[in-house]
CHARMM internal coordinates of N, CA and C (Angstrom, degrees):
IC EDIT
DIST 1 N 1 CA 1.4562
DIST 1 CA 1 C 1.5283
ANGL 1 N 1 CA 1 C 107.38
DIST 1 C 2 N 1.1883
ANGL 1 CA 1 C 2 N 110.82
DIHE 1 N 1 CA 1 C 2 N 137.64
DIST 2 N 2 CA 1.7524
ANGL 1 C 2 N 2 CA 115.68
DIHE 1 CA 1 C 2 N 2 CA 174.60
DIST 2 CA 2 C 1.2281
ANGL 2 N 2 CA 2 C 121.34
DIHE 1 C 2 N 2 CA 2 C -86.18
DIST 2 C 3 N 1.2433
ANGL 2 CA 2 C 3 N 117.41
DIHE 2 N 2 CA 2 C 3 N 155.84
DIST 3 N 3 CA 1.4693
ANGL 2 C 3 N 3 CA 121.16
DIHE 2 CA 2 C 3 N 3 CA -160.18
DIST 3 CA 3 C 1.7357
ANGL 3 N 3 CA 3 C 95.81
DIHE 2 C 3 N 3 CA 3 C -52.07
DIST 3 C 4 N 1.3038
ANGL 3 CA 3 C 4 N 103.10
DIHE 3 N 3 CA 3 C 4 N -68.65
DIST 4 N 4 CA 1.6566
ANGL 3 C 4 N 4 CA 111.87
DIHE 3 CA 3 C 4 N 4 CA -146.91
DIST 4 CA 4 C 2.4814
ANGL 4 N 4 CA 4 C 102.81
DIHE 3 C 4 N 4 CA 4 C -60.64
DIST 4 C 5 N 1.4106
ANGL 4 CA 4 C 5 N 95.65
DIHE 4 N 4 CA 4 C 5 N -15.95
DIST 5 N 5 CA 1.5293
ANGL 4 C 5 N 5 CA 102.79
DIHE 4 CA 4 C 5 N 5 CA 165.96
DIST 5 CA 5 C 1.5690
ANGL 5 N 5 CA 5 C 98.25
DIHE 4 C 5 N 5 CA 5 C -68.59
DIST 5 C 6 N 1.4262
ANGL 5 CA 5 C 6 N 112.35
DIHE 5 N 5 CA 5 C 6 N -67.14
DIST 6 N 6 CA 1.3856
ANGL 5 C 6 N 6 CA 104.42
DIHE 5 CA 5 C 6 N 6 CA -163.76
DIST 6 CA 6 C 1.9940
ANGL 6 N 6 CA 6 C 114.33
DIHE 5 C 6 N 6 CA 6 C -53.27
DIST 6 C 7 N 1.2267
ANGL 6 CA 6 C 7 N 126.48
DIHE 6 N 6 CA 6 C 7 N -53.40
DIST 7 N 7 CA 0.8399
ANGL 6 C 7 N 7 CA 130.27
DIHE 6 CA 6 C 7 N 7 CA 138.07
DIST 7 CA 7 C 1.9616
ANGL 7 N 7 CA 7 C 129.97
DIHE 6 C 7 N 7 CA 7 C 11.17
DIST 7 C 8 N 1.0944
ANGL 7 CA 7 C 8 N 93.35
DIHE 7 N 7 CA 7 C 8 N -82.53
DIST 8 N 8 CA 1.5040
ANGL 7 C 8 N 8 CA 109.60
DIHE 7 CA 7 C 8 N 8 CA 166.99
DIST 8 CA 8 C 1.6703
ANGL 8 N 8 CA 8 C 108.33
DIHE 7 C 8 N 8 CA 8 C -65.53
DIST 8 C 9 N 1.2564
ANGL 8 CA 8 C 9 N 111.15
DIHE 8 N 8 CA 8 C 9 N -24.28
DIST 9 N 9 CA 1.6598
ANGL 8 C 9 N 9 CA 96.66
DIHE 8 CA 8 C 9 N 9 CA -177.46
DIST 9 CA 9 C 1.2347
ANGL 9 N 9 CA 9 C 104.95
DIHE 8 C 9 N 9 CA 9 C -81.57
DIST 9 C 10 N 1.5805
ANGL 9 CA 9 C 10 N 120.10
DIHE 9 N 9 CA 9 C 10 N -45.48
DIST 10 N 10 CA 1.8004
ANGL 9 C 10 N 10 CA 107.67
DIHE 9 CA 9 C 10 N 10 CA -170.03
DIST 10 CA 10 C 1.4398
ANGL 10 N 10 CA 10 C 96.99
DIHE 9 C 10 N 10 CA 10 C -76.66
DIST 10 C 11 N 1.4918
ANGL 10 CA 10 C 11 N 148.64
DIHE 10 N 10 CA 10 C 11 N -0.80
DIST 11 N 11 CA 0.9395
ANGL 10 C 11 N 11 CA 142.31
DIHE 10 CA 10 C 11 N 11 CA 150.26
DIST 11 CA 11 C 1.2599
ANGL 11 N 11 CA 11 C 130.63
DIHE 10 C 11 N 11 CA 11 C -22.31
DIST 11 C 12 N 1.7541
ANGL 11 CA 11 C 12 N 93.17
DIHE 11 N 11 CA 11 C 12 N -73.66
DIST 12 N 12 CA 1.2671
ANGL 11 C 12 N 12 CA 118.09
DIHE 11 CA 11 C 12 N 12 CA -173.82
DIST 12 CA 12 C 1.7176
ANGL 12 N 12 CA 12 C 109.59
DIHE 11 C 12 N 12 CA 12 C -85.51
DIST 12 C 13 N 1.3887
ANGL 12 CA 12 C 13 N 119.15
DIHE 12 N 12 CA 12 C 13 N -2.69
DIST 13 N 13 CA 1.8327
ANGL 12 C 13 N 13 CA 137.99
DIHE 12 CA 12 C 13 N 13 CA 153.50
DIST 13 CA 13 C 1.0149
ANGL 13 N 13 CA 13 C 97.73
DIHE 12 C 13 N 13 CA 13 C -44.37
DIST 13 C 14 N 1.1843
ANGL 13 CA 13 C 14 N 104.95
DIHE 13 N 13 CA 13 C 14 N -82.41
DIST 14 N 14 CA 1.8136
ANGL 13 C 14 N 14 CA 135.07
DIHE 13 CA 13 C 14 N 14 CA -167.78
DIST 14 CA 14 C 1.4235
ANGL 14 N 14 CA 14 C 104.24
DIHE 13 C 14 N 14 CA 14 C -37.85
DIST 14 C 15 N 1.2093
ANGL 14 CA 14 C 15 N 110.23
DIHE 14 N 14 CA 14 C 15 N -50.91
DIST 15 N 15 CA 2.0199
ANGL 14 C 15 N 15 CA 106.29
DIHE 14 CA 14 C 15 N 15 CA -171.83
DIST 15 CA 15 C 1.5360
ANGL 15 N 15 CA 15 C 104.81
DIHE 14 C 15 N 15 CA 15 C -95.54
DIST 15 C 16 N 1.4337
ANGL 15 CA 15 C 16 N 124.03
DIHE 15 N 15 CA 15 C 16 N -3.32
DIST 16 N 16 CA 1.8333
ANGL 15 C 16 N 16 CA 112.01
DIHE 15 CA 15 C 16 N 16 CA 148.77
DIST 16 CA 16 C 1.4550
ANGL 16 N 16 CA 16 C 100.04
DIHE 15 C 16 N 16 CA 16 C -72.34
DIST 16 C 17 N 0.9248
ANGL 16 CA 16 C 17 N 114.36
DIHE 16 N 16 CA 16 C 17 N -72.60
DIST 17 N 17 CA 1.8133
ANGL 16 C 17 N 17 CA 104.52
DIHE 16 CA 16 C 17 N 17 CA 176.38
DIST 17 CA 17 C 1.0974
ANGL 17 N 17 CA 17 C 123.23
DIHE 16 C 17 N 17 CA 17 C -13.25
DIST 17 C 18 N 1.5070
ANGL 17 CA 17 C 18 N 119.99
DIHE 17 N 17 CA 17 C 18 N -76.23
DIST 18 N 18 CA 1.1725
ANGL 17 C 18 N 18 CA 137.63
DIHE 17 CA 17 C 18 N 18 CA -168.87
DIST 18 CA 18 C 1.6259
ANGL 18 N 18 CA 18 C 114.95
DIHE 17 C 18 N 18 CA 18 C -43.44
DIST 18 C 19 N 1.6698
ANGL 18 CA 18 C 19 N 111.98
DIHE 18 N 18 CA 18 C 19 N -42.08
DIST 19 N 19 CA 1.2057
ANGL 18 C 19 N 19 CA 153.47
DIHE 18 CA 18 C 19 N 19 CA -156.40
DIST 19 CA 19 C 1.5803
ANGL 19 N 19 CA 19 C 97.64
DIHE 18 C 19 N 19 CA 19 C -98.96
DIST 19 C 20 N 1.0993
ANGL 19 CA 19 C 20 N 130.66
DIHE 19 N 19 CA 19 C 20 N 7.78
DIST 20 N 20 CA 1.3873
ANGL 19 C 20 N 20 CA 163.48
DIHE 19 CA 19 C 20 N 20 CA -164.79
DIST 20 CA 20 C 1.7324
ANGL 20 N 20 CA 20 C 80.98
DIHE 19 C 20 N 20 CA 20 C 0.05
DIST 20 C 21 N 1.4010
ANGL 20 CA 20 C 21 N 120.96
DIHE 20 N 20 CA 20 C 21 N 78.86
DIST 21 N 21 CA 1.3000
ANGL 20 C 21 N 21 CA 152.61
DIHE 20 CA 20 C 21 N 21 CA 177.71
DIST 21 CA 21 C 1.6023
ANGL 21 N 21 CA 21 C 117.82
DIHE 20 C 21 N 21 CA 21 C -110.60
DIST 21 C 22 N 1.1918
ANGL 21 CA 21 C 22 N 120.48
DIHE 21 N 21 CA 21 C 22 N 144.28
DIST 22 N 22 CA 1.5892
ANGL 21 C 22 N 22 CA 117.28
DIHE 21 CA 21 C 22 N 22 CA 164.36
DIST 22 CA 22 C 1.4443
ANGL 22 N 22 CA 22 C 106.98
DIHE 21 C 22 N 22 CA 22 C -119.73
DIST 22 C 23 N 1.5534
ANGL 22 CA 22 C 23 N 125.28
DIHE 22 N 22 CA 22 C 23 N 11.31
DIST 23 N 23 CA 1.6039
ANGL 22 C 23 N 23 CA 108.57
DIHE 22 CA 22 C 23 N 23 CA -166.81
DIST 23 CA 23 C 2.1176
ANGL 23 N 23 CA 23 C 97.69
DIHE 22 C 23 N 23 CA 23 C -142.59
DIST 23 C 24 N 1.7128
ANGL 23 CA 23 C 24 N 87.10
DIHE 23 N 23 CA 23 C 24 N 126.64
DIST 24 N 24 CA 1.5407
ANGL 23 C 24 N 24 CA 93.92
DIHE 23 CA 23 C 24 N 24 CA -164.09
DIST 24 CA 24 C 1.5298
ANGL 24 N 24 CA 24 C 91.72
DIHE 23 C 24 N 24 CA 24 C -74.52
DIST 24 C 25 N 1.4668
ANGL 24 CA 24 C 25 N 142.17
DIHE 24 N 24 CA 24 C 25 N -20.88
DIST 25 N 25 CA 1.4477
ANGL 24 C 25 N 25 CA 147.03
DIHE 24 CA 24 C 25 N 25 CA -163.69
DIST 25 CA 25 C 1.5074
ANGL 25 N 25 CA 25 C 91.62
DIHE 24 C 25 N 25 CA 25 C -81.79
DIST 25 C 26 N 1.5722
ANGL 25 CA 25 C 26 N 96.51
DIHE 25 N 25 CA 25 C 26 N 170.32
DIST 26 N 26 CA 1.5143
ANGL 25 C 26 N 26 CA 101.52
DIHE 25 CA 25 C 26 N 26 CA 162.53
DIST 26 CA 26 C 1.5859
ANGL 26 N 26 CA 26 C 103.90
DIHE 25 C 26 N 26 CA 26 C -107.89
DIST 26 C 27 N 1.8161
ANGL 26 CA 26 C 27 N 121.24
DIHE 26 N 26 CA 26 C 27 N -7.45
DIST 27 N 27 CA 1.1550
ANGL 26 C 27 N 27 CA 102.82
DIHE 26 CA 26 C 27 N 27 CA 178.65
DIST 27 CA 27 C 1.6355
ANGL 27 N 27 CA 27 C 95.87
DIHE 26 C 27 N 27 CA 27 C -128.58
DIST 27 C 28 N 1.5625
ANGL 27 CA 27 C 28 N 113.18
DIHE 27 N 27 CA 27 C 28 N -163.32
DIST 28 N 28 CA 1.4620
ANGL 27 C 28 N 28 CA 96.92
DIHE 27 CA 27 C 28 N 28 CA -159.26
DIST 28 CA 28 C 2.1370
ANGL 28 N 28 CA 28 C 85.07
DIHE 27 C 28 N 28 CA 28 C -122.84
DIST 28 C 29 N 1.8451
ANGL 28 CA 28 C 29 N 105.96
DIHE 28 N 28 CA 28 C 29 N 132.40
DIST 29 N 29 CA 0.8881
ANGL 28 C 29 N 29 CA 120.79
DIHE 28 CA 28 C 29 N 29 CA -175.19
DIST 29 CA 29 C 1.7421
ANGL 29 N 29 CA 29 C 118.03
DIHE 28 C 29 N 29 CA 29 C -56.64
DIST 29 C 30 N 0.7533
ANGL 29 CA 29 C 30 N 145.41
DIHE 29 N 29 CA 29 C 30 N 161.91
DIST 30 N 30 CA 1.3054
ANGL 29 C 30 N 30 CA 144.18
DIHE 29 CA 29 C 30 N 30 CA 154.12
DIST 30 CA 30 C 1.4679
ANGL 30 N 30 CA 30 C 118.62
DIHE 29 C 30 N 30 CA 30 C -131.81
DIST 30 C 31 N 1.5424
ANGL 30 CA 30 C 31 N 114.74
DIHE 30 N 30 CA 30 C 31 N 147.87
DIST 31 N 31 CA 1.7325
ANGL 30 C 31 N 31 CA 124.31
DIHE 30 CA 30 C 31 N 31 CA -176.21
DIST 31 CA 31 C 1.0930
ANGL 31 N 31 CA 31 C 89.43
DIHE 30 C 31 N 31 CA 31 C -114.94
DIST 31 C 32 N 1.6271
ANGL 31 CA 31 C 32 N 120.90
DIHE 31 N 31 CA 31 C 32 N 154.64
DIST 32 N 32 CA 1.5161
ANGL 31 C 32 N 32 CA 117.46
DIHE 31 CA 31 C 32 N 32 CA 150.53
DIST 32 CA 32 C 1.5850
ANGL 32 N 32 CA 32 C 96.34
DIHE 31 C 32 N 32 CA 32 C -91.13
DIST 32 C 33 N 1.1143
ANGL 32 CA 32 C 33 N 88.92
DIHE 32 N 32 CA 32 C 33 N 169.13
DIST 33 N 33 CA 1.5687
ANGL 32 C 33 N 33 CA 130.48
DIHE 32 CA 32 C 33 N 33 CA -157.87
DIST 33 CA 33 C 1.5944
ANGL 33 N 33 CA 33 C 106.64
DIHE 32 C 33 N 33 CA 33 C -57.46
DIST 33 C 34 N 1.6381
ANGL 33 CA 33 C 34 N 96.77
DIHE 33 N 33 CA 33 C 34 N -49.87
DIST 34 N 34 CA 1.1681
ANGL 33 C 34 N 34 CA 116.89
DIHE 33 CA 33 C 34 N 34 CA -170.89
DIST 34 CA 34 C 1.5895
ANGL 34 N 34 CA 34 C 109.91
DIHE 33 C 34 N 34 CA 34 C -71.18
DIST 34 C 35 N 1.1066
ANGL 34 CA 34 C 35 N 141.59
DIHE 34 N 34 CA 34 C 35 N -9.97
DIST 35 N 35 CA 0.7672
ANGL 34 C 35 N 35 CA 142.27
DIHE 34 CA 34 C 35 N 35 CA 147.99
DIST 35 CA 35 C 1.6805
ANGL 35 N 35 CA 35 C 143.89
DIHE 34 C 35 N 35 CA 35 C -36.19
DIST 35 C 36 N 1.7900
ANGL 35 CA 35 C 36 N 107.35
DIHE 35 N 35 CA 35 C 36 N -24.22
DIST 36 N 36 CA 0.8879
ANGL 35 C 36 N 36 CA 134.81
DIHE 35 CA 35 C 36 N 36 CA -175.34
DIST 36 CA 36 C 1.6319
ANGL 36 N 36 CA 36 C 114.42
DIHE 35 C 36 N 36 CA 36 C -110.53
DIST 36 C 37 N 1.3041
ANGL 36 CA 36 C 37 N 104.79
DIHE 36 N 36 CA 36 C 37 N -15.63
DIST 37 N 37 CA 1.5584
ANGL 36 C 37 N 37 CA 111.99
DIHE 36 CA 36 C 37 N 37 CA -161.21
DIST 37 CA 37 C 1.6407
ANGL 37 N 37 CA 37 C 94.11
DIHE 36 C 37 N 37 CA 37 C -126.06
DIST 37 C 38 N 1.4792
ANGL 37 CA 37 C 38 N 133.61
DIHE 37 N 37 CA 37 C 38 N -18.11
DIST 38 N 38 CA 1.0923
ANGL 37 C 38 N 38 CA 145.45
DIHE 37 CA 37 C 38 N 38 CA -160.18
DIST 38 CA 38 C 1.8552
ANGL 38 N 38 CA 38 C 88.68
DIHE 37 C 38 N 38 CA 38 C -77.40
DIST 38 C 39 N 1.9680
ANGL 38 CA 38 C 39 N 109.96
DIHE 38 N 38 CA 38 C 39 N 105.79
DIST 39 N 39 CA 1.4503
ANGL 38 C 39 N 39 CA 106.77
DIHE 38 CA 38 C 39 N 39 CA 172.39
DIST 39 CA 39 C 1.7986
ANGL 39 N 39 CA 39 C 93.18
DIHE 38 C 39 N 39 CA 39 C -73.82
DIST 39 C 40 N 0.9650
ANGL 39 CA 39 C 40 N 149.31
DIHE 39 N 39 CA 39 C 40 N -0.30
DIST 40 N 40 CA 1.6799
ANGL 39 C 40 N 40 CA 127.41
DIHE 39 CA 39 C 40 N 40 CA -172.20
DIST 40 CA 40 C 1.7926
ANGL 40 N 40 CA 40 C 95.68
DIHE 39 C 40 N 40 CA 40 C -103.29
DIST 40 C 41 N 1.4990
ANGL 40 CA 40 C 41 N 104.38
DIHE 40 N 40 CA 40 C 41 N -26.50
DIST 41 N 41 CA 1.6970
ANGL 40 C 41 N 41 CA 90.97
DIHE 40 CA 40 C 41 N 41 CA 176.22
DIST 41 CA 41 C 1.3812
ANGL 41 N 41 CA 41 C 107.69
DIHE 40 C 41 N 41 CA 41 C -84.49
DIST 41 C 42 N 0.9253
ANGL 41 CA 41 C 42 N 125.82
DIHE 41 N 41 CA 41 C 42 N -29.01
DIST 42 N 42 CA 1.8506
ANGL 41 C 42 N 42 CA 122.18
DIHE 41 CA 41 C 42 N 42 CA 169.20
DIST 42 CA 42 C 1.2345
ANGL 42 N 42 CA 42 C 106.82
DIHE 41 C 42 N 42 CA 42 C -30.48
DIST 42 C 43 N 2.0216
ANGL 42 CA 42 C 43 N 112.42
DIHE 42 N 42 CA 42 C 43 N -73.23
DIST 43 N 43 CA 1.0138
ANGL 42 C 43 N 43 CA 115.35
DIHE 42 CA 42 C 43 N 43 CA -153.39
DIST 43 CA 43 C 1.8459
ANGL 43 N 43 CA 43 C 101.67
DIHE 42 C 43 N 43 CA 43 C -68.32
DIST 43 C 44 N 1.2631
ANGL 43 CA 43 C 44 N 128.57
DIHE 43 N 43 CA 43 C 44 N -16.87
DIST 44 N 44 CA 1.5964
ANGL 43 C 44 N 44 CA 121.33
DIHE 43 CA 43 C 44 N 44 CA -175.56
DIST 44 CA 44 C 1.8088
ANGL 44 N 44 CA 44 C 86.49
DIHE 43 C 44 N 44 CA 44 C -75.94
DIST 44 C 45 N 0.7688
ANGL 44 CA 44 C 45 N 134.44
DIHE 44 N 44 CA 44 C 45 N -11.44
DIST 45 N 45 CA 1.4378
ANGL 44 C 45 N 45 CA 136.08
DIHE 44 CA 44 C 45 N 45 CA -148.75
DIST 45 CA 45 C 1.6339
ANGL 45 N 45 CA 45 C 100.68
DIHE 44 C 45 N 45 CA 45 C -98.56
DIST 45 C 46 N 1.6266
ANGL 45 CA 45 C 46 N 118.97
DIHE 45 N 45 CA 45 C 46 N -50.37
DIST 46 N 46 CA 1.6698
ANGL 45 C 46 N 46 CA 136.06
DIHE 45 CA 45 C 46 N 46 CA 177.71
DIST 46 CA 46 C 1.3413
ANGL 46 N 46 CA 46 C 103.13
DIHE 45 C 46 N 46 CA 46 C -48.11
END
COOR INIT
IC SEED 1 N 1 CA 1 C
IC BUILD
């Protein structure tokens, strides 16, 4: 990672913090389910 990336990330740390925030999105992600339970995505996953 390059300086001026790293940089910009604790940046943008710093102002969730500040913002006494826990979420870097403005909306909230979702997985399906299957994702977790899926034995054929595991194995692409190993």
């Amino acid at each position: 990672m390059d300086r001026e990336t790293e940089l910009q990330l604790i940046d943008e740390l710093l102002d969730i913090k500040a913002a006494k925030s826990f979420y870097l999105d403005e909306a909230v992600a979702r997985n399906p389910v299957e994702h977790y339970v899926s034995e054929e995505r595991f194995q692409l996953e190993r």
